[in-house]
C-alpha positions in Angstrom: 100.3 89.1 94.8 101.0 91.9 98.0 102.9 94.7 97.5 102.8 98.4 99.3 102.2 101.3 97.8 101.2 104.8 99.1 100.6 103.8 102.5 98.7 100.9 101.5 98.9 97.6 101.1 98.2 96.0 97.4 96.9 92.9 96.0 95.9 91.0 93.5 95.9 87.8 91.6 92.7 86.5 92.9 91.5 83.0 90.4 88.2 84.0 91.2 89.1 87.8 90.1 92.2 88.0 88.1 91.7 90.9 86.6 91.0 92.8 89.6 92.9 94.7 92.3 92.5 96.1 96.0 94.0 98.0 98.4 93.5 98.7 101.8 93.2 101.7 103.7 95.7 104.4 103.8 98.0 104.0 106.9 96.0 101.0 107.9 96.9 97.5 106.1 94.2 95.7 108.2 91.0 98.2 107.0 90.0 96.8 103.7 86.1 97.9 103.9 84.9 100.6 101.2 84.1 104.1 102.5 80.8 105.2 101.3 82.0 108.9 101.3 84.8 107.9 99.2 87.7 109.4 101.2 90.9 109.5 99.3 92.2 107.7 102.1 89.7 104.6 102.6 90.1 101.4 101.0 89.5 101.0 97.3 89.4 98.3 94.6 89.5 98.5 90.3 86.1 97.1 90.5 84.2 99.9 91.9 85.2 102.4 88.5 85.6 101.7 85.2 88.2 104.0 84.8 90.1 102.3 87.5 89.7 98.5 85.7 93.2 96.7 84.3 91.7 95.0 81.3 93.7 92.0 81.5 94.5 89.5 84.0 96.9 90.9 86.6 100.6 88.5 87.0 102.7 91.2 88.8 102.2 94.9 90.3 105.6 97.4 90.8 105.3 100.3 93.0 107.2 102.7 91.3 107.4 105.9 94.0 104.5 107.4 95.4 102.7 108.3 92.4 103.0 105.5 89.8 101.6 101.7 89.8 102.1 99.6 87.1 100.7 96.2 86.8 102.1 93.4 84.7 99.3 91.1 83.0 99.1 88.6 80.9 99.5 90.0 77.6 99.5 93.7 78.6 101.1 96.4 81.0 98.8 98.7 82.6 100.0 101.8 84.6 98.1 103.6 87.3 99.0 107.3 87.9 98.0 109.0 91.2 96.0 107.8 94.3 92.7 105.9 92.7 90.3 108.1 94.9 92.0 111.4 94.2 91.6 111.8 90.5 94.3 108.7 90.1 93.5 107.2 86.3 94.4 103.7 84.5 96.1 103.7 81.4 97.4 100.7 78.8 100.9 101.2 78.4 101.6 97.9 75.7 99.9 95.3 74.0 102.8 93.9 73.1 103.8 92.0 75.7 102.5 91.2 79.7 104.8 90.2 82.5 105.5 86.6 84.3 103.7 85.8 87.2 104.9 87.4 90.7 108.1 89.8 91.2 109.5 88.5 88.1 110.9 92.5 87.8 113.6 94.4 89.9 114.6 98.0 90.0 117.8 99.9 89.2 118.8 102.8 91.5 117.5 105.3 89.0 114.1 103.7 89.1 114.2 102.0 85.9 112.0 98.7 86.3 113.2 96.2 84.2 110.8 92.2 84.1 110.8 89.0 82.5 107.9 89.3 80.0 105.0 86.6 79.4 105.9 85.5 76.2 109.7 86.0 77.2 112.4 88.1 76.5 113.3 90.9 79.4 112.3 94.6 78.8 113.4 97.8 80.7 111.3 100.7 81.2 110.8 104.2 82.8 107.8 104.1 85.1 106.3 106.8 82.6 107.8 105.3 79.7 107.3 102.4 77.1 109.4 98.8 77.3 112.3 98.0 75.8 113.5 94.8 75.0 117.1 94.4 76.1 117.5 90.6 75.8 117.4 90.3 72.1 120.8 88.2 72.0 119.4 84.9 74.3 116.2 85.4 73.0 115.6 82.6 70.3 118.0 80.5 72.0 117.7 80.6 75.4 114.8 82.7 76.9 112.1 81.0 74.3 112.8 77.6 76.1 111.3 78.7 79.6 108.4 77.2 80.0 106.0 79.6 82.5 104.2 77.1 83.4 106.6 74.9 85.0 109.1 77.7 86.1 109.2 80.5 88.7 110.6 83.6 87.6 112.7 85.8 89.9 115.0 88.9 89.5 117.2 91.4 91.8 118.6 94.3 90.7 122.6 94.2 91.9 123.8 97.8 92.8 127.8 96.9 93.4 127.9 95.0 90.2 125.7 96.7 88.2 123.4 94.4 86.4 120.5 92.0 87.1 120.4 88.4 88.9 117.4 86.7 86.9 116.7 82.9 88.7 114.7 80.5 87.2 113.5 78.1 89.1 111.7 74.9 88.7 107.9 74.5 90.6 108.6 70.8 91.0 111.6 69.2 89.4 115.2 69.3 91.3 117.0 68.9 87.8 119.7 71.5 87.5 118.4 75.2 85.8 120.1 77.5 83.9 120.3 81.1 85.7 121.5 84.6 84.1 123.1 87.4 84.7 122.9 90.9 83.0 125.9 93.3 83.1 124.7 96.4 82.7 128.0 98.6 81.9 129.7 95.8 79.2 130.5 98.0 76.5 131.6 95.4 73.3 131.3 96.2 69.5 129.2 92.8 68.6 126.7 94.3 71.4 126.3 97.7 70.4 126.6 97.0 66.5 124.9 93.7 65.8 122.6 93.2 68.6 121.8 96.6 69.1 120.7 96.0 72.6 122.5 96.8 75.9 124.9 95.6 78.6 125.6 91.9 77.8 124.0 88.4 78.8 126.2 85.4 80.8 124.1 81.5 81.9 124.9 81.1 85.6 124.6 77.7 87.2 124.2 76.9 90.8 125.9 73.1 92.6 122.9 73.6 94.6 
């Protein structure tokens, strides 16, 4: 897992380490030795503080401006607020549900971060909020059926057509995969009274 955040780069997903995190040095993605002064601009990883430690096994991180991290784990979501040598602090922000493995998450053009979680279903958040589940309607019958294991999860946010691509793709198999696509602005009565969840949900297949 790489990502860039505050000048640095970010990763994780280590199998001999899953549950930690490091990040290089500030300006300098090739500097990943520890500063014994502690500079808030050295290199750092959640292993040299306890209040820096995700308590879970990491699956995804999303930079989320300069000042908010949040990492996606296997049955948790963990947000990191601030630089982690400059008073920057780890908090749980659910238990209820983690986040699939890699950028299985996009984000709208208001910064909302929206993933495909680990035990299903796709939530929407504020990077200083809580999740919310918005896929309630494919849920039990479609969503419940990917198996994580065997599948790649992938999703873009799309800015002209306001909604989310969300690809599923098979590690191995070339057997044809079912795809979806979230509209965003679909405003329909069975959506907002029965499901009580919103935009609206549509399978997209690919020839290829």
């Amino acid at each position: 897992l790489i990502e860039t955040w505050r000048g640095r780069l970010v990763m994780a997903g280590m199998l001999s380490d899953p549950q930690n995190w490091f990040m290089s040095k500030v300006g300098d993605g090739t500097t990943w030795a520890y500063d014994e002064e502690n500079t808030s601009l050295a290199a750092v990883s959640g292993s040299l503080s306890a209040a820096l430690q995700v308590g879970d096994i990491i699956n995804g991180m999303v930079p989320c401006g300069d000042n908010i991290l949040i990492f996606l784990c296997d049955h948790s979501i963990w947000r990191m607020t601030g630089d982690p040598l400059d008073g920057g602090v780890v908090t749980q922000v659910s238990d209820i549900t983690g986040g699939a493995w890699g950028r299985a998450w996009c984000k709208d053009a208001q910064g909302n971060v929206y993933f495909f979680g680990s035990r299903g279903s796709v939530w929407r958040m504020a990077p200083d909020g809580e999740p919310q589940r918005i896929s309630t309607a494919i849920d039990a019958s479609r969503l419940a059926e990917i198996d994580l294991s065997t599948h790649l999860i992938r999703m873009a946010w799309d800015d002209r057509w306001r909604g989310i691509h969300l690809f599923v793709t098979p590690y191995t198999a070339t057997d044809e995969t079912v795809n979806y696509w979230w509209d965003a602005d679909t405003q329909v009565r069975q959506t907002i009274d029965i499901v009580k969840t919103p935009g609206s949900w549509w399978p997209d297949v690919f020839a290829n």
